[in-house]
N, C-alpha and C positions, 0 to 999 in steps of 0.2 A: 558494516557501515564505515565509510572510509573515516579519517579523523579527521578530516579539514572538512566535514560537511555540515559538523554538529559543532557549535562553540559552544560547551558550556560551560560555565568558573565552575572549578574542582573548590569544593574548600570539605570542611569536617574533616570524619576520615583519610577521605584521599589526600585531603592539601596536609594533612600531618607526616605523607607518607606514603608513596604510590605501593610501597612492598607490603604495603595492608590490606593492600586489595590485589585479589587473585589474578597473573598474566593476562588470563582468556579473557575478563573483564576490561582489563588495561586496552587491550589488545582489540578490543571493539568499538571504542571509541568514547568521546563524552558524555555522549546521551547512555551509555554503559555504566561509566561511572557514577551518573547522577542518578542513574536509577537504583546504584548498589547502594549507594547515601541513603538513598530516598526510603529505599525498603527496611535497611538495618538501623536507620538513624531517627529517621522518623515515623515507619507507619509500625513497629512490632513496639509496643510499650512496656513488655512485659520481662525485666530485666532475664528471666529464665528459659524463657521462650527464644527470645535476641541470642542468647548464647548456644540457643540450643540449633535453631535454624542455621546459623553462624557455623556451627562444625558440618551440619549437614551439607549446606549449599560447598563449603570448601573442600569437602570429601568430595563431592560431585566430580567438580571442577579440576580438583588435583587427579578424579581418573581420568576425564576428559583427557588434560594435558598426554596422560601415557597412551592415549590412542589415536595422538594425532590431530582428536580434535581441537575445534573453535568451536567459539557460541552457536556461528550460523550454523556450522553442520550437527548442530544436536539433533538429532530427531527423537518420535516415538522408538524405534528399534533399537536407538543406543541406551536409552532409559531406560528399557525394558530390559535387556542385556547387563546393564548395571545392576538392577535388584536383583536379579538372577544371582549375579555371583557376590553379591555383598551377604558377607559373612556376617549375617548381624539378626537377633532373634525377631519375629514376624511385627511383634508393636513399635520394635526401634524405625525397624525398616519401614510402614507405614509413618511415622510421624517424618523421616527423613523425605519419603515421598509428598509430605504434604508442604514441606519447606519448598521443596524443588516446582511443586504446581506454584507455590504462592508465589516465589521467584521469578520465576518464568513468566506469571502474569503480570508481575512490575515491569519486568525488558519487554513486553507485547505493548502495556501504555505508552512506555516512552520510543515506542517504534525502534524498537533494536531488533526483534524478533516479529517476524509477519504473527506466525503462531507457537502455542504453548505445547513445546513437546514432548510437556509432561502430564496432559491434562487428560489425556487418553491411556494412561501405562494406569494397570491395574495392579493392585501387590496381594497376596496371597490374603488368603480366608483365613480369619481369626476370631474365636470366641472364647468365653472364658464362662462361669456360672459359677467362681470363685476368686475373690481377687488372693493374691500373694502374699500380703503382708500376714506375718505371724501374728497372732491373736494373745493375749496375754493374759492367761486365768483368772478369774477372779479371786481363789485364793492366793496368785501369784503377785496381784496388786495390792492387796491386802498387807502380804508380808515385805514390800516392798515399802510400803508406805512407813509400817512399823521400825521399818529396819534406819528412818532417820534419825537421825539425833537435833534435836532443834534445843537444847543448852548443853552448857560446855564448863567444867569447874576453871574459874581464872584466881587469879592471887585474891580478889576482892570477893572471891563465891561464886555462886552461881550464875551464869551470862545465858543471855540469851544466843542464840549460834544462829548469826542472820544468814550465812550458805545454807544452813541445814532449813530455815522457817522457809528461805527462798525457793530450793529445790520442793519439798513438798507442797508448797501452795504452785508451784510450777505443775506437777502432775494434778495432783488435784485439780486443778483448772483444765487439765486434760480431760479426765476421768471425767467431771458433772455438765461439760458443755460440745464435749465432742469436737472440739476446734481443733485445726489445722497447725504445726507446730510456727508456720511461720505467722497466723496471726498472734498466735499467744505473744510470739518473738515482738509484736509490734505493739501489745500492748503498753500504753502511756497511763499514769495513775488518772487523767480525764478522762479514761475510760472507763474509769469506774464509777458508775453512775449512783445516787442517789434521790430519788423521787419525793423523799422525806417518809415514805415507807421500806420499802426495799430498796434492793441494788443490783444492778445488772452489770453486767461487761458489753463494751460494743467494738466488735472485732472489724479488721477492713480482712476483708476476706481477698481471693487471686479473683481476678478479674475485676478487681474495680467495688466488689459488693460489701457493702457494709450492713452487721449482722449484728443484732441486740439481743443477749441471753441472759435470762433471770438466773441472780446465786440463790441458790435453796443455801439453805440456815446453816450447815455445816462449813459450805466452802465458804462463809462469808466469815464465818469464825476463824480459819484459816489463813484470810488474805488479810483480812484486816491485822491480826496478830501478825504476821510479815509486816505492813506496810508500818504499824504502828512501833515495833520495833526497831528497824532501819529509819524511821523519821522520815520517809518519802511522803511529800507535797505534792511533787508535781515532776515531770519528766520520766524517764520510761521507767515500766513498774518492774521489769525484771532485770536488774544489773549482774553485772560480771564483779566477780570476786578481787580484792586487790590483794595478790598473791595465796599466800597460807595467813595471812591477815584475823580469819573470818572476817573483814571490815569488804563491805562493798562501795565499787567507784559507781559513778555517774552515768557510766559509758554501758549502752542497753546490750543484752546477750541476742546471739545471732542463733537462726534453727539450730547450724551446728553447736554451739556453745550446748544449747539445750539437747542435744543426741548425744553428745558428749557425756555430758553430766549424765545423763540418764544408764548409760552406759557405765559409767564409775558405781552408779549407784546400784543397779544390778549387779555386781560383780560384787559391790559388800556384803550383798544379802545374799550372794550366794546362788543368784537367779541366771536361768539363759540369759546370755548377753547377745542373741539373735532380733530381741525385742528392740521396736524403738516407740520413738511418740505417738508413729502413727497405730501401734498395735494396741490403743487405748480408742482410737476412733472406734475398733471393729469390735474389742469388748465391748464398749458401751451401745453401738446399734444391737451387738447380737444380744445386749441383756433386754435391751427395751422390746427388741421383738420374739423375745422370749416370753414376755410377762403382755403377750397380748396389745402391745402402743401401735394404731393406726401407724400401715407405713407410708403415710401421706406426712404424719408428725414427726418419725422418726427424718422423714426426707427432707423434712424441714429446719430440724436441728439441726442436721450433719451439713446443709446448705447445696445439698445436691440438686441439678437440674433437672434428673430424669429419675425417676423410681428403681431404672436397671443397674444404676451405678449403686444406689443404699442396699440391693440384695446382695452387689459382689462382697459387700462386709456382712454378711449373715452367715454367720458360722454353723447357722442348726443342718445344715445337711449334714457338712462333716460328723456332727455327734450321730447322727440316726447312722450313719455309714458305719464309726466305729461300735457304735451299739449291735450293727449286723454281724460283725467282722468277732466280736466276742462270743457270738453264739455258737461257733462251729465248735465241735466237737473231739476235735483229733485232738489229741493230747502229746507232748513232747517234754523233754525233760531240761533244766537248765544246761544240760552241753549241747541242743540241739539233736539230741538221738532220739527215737520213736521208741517208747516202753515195753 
């Protein structure tokens, strides 16, 4: 579409910076531009998503650019031809494809594009009846948890050690609620509820969802000893450390902070450091459906949409598998020789 056809004020993104936004965009005119605003600026909310669409759609674009093309000449067969040779494992490349349909459909609204010449390219067949994240024993959390130290001897005696109360009420709260590492990350001390009997945590989960979980007796003994410790009122419940301090600032820890830590904290105890936060999700479903818990409750804890996502964290196959796998009978000797 020519550029004198379409007037329309650049600002956001673009007005910061035309080299923000990709040639072939540039390159198609206003109603281009305002629809790359339109899509990245305002209709993806999801700051993770935004970035992630964001490489996808520029990957796109930047192979476009090496074959010559423009917007107008995308079709289905150069799409299709693109996933073909993108080097990239089958879930990357479907999520990439769904940036490019969603794309596509914004330059179709604002008339840049007759039609979506991605809405039709199909990507490869993919399923899964396990998901990937490493699962992390129960004896392994156990000794992981032990392995904190929550005081510390100072010139004046015995200290409470608010990194070490902060880290273990951090897992902990992983371990009894099955939460996601970045709500934990979000939790504010107003989120610890009170009823005037119990107490609950209320997590904003990804998509917008906010989720209300009872503390059973233990982890309440744990948060509270943190919070009443560190003097925390009000503002976020899990702070960042100020240096080698033990003293913490004000300023809330981010998922990475907490993968971090978690990661140092395996490493003292001597544990894989393959584990991360999320390998406390897939313990905790596979213990509750171990011991018989509706997986309608378990689907509900974890905050999953569909029942087929809370099986990818049940680990009980793999045990029946390696339970198989111990019964054969060939015998071999620790170098690997047959007897």
């Amino acid at each position: 579409m020519p550029n004198d056809l379409v007037k329309v004020p650049v600002t956001g993104i673009a007005a910061a910076g035309k080299a923000a936004v990709p040639g072939l965009v540039q390159r198609a005119g206003g109603a281009a531009l305002y629809a790359w605003e339109e899509f990245f600026e305002g209709e993806i909310a999801n700051a993770h998503t935004r970035r992630n669409y964001d490489h996808a759609v520029r990957r796109f674009l930047a192979w476009s650019e090496t074959q010559g093309l423009d917007l107008l000449d995308v079709t289905p067969g150069s799409v299709g031809r693109y996933f073909r040779e993108l080097p990239l494992a089958v879930p990357t490349k479907k999520l990439h494809l769904a940036a490019l349909r969603k794309f596509f459909d914004r330059l179709v609204n604002r008339h840049v594009l007759v039609i979506n010449p991605a809405a039709t390219v199909r990507a490869e067949r993919y399923s899964t009846v396990e998901g990937k994240t490493p699962e992390i024993q129960k004896r392994q959390a156990e000794a992981l948890l032990r392995s904190i130290e929550t005081t510390y001897l100072a010139d004046t005696g015995i200290r409470p050690d608010l990194v070490g109360l902060r880290d273990r009420a951090i897992l902990v709260v992983l371990i009894y609620t099955a939460a996601r590492v970045g709500a934990v990350a979000r939790l504010s001390f107003q989120n610890l509820r009170h009823d005037g009997m119990d107490y609950a945590l209320r997590f904003s989960e990804k998509g917008g969802k906010s989720r209300e979980i009872p503390v059973r007796s233990d982890l309440q003994k744990i948060l509270l000893a943190y919070i009443r410790a560190a003097g925390i009122s009000d503002g976020p419940l899990f702070r960042t450390a100020a240096g080698k301090t033990k003293a913490l600032t004000r300023n809330p820890m981010t998922p990475i902070d907490i993968c971090r830590m978690m990661k140092r904290r395996l490493k003292a105890a001597g544990l894989p450091t393959d584990f991360s936060p999320h390998s406390f999700r897939v313990t905790t479903i596979t213990d509750l459906l171990e011991h018989n818990t509706a997986l309608e409750d378990v689907q509900h804890l974890a905050g999953h949409a569909d029942p087929r996502t809370t099986r990818l964290y049940d680990r009980r196959r793999r045990k029946v598998t390696r339970n198989i796998v111990e019964r054969i009978s060939i015998n071999i000797d620790a170098d690997g020789e047959s007897p």
